[in-house]
C-alpha positions in Angstrom: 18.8 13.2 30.0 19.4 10.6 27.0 20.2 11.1 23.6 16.4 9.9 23.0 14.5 11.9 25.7 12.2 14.8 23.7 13.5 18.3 23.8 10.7 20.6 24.7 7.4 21.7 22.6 7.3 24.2 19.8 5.6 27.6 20.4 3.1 29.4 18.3 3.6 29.6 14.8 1.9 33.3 14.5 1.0 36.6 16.0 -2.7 36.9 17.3 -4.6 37.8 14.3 -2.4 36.3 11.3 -4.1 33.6 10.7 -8.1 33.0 10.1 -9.5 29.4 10.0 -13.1 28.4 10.1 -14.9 25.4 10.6 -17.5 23.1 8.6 -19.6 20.0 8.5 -19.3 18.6 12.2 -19.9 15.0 11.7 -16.9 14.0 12.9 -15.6 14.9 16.4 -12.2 15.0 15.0 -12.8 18.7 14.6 -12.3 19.6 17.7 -8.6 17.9 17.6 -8.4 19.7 14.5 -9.3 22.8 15.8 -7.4 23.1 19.2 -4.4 22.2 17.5 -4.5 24.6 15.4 -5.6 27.4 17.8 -2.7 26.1 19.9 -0.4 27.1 17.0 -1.9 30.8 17.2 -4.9 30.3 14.7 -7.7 32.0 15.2 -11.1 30.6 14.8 -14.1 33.4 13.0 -16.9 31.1 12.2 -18.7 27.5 12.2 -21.3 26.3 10.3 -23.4 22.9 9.7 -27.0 22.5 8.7 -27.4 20.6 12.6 -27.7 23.8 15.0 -27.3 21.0 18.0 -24.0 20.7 16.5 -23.0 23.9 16.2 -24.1 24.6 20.1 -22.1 21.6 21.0 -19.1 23.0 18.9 -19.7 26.8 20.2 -19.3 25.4 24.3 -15.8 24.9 23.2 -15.0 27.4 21.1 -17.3 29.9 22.3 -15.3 33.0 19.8 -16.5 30.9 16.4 -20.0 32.6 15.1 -22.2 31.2 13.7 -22.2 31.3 9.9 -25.7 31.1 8.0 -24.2 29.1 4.9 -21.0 27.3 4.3 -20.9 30.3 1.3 -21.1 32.8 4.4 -17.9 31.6 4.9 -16.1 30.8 1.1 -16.9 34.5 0.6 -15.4 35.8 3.7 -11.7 36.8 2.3 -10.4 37.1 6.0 -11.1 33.1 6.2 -7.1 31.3 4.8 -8.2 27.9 6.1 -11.8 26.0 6.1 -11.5 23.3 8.7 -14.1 20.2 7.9 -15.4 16.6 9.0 -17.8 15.9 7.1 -19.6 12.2 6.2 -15.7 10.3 4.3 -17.4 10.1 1.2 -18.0 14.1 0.9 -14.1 14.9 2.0 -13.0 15.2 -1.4 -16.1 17.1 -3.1 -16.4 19.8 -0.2 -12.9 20.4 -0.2 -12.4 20.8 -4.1 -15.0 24.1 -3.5 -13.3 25.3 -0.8 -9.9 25.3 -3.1 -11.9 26.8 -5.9 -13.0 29.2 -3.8 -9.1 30.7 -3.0 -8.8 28.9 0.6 -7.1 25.4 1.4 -8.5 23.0 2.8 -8.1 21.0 5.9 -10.0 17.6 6.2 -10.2 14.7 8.8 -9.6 11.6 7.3 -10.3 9.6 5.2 -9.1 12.0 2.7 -11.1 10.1 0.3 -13.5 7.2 -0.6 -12.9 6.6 -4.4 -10.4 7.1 -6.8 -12.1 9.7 -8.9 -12.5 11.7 -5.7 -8.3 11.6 -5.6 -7.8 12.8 -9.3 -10.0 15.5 -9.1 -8.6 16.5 -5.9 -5.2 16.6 -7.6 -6.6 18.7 -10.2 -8.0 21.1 -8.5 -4.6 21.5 -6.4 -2.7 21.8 -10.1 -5.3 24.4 -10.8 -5.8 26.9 -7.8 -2.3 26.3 -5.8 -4.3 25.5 -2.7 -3.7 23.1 -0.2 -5.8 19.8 0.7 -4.6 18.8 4.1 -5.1 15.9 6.6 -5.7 15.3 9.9 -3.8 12.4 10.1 -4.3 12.4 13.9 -2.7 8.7 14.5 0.9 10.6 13.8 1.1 14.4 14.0 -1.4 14.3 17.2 0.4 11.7 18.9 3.4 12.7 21.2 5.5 9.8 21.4 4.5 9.3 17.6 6.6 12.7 16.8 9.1 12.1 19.1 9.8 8.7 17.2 10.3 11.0 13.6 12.5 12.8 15.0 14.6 9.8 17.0 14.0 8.1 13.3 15.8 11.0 11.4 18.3 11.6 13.7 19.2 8.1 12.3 18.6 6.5 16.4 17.8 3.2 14.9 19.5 2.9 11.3 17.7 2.3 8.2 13.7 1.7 8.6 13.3 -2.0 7.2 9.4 -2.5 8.5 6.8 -1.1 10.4 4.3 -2.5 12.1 0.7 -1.3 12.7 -2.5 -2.1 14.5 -5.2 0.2 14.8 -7.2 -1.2 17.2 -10.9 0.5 17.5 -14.0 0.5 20.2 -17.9 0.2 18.0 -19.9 2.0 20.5 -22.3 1.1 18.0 -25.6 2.7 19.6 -23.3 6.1 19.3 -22.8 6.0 15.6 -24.7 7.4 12.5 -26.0 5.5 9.5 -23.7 6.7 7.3 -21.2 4.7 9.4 -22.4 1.7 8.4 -22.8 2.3 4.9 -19.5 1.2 2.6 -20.4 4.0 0.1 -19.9 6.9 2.4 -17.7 5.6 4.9 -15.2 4.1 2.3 -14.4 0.5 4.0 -11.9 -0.2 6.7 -8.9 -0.2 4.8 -9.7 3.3 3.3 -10.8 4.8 6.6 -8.5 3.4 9.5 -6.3 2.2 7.3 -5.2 5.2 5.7 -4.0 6.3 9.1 -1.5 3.3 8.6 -0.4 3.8 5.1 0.2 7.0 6.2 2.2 5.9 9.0 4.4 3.6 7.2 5.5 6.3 4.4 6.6 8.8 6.8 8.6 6.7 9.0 10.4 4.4 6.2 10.7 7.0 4.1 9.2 5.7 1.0 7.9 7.6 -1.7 5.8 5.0 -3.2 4.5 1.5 -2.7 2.7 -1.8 -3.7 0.0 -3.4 -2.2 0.8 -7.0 -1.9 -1.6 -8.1 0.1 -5.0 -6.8 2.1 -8.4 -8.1 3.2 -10.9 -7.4 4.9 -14.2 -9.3 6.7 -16.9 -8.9 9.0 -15.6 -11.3 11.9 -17.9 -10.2 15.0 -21.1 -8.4 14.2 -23.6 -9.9 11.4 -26.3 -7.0 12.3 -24.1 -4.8 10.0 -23.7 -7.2 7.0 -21.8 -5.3 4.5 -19.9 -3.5 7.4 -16.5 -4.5 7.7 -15.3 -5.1 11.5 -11.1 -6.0 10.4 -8.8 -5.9 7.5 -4.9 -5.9 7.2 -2.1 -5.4 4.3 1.0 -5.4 3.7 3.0 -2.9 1.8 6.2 -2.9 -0.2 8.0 0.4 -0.6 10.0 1.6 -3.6 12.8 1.8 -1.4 12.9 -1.8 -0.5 10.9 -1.3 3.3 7.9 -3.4 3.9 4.8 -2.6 6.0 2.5 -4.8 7.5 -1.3 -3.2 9.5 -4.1 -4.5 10.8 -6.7 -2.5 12.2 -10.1 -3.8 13.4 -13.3 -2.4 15.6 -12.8 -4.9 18.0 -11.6 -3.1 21.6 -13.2 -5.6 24.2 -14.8 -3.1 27.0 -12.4 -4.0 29.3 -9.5 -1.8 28.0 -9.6 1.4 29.8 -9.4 3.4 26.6 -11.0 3.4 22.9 -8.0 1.3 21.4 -4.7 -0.1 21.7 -3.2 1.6 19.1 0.4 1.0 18.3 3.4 0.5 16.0 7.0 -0.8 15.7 9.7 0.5 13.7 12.4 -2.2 12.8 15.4 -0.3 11.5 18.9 -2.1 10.7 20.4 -0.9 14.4 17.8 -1.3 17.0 14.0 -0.9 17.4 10.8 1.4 18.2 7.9 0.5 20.0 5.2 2.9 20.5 2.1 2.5 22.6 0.4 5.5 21.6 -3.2 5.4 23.5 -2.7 3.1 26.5 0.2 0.8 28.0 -2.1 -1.7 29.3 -2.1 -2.8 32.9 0.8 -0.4 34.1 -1.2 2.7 34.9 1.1 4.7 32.9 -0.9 6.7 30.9 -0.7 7.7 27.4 2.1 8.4 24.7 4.9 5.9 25.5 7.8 5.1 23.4 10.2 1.9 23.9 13.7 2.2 22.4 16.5 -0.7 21.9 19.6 -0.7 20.6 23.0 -1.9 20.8 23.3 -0.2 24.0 20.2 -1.0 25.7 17.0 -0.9 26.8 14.8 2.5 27.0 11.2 3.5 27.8 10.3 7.2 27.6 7.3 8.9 28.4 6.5 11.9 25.9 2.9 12.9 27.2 2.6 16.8 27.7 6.9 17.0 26.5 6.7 17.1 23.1 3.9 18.9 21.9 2.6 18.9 18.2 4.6 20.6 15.6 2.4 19.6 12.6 0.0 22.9 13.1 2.4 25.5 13.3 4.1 24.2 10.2 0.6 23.5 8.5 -0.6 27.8 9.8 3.4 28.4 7.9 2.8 26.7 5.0 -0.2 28.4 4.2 1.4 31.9 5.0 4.3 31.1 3.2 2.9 28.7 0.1 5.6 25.8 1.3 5.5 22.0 2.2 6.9 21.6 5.7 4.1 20.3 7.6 3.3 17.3 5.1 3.8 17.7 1.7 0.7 17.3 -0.8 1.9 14.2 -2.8 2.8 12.0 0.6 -0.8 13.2 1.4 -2.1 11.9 -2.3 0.1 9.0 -2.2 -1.1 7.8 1.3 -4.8 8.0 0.1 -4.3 6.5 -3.3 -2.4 3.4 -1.3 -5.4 2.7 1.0 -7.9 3.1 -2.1 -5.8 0.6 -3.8 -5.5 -1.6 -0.6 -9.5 -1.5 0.3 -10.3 -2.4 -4.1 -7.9 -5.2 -3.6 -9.4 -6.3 -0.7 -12.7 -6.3 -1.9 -11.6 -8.2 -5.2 -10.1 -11.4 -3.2 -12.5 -14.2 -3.3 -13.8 -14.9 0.2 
């Protein structure tokens, strides 16, 4: 074994009973990623609710212990409930998890955490207010193997100082398959704010900045004029407070030829060598999934982390809850990541096309 190859997966985070989540508003079929990886960690699922009972079927045939709840209140007012699991239409993220707070649980939300400013600070107050947590399913990084394995290879220092990363976020329309609200800038957020906060997330974990600049972003509609106010790409590029840049683009563009939904991927340039990771699909090799490329002084590396790393972001996420700490993510990276793609879809929108 190399020094880079991954060292095993974690185990559950809890004894059977210990921890109570529930889920809410199914519009997004990131809940079920959001769900098994938790239940993975040793969560335990009670109920599900959404106002479509063809979605709650759908979501029972895999989770088949949730019951059905009558009302989201059903739920807010069950005590045994610590976590409320959503994906709901972007632009009600940050209203339906401020009751959920308010209502003693914490909250965990697929992205985008937001779609507007105001939605951020009154998420940050009610996080000042009730102690409760507003998490995100940042699924691009903690639900991506090779994308772990390249934190840890990062902070074991395997490549130097971070100087840039770089991110595409490649995405397939299926445009028949999606709902209105899709379409519609006002509850999807834009591009930048919904992909893109995948990337901005992305580039403050791995460089290890605290804070950053937009410096550039835009976005168009490039291929589909049915959808006029949709946009189809944007890109930006960042400049963090600790002198690392990061440039993304992310588009719904996939041509139907790839074998998957996207190409997504990113590269780490740090100040002794390189990472490459092909996160969905290394095209035209048959490989499969999750692959990470390595260089350094010494050479040349290509690992495959599918099914050998696992996903340590749940357990931590089921422990900080228990235990009221911030080793899963902590909640200004998660505020800071959100306020950066706001700021980058305004800008983008400002720019004079």
């Amino acid at each position: 074994m190399s020094d880079f190859e991954p060292r095993g997966k974690p185990g559950p985070a809890c004894k059977p009973g210990d921890f109570i989540i529930a889920a809410t508003h199914l519009d997004h079929g990131h809940i079920v990623g959001q769900c098994e990886g938790l239940l993975q960690a040793g969560a335990e699922i009670k109920w599900v609710y959404d106002s479509d009972a063809s979605r709650v079927s759908a979501f029972r045939e895999k989770f088949p212990q949730a019951r059905p709840a009558r009302s989201l209140e059903e739920i807010l007012e069950d005590s045994a409930v610590q976590l409320v699991v959503a994906a709901a239409v972007p632009c009600e993220h940050g209203p339906l998890g401020c009751r959920v707070m308010r209502s003693g649980k914490d909250y965990f939300t697929d992205k985008t955490p937001f779609t507007t400013l105001e939605q951020l600070d009154q998420a940050r107050l009610t996080v000042n207010e009730t102690g409760r947590k507003y998490a995100v399913y940042f699924n691009e990084r903690i639900h991506s193997e090779c994308s772990v394995h390249a934190g840890h290879l990062v902070a074991d220092g395997a490549i130097g100082r971070v100087v840039q990363t770089l991110g595409t976020g490649p995405h397939r329309l299926n445009a028949k398959s999606r709902p209105p609200w899709f379409f519609d800038r006002n509850k999807s957020g834009g591009i930048l704010c919904d992909l893109g906060s995948h990337q901005v997330e992305q580039f403050l974990y791995f460089s290890g900045a605290r804070n950053a600049g937009v410096k550039f972003s835009a976005t168009r509609n490039v291929a589909h004029p049915d959808f006029k106010k949709w946009q189809d790409f944007g890109e930006c590029l960042l400049s963090g407070d600790n002198g690392a840049s990061g440039y993304f683009r992310v588009d719904w563009l996939t041509p139907d030829g790839l074998s998957n939904w996207g190409d997504g991927r990113l590269t780490i340039l740090g100040t002794s060598g390189y990472i490459e990771l092909r996160k969905y699909v290394d095209i035209a090799t048959g490989h499969g999934t999750d692959h990470l490329y390595i260089v350094d002084e010494h050479g040349e590396n290509r690992i495959s982390c599918s099914g050998k790393v696992g996903f340590p972001f749940f357990g931590q996420l089921i422990r900080d809850c228990l235990e009221r700490t911030e080793t899963a993510m902590s909640q200004e990276h998660i505020f800071q990541a959100a306020e950066l793609s706001l700021l980058a879809q305004k800008a983008s929108e400002t720019l004079k096309k």
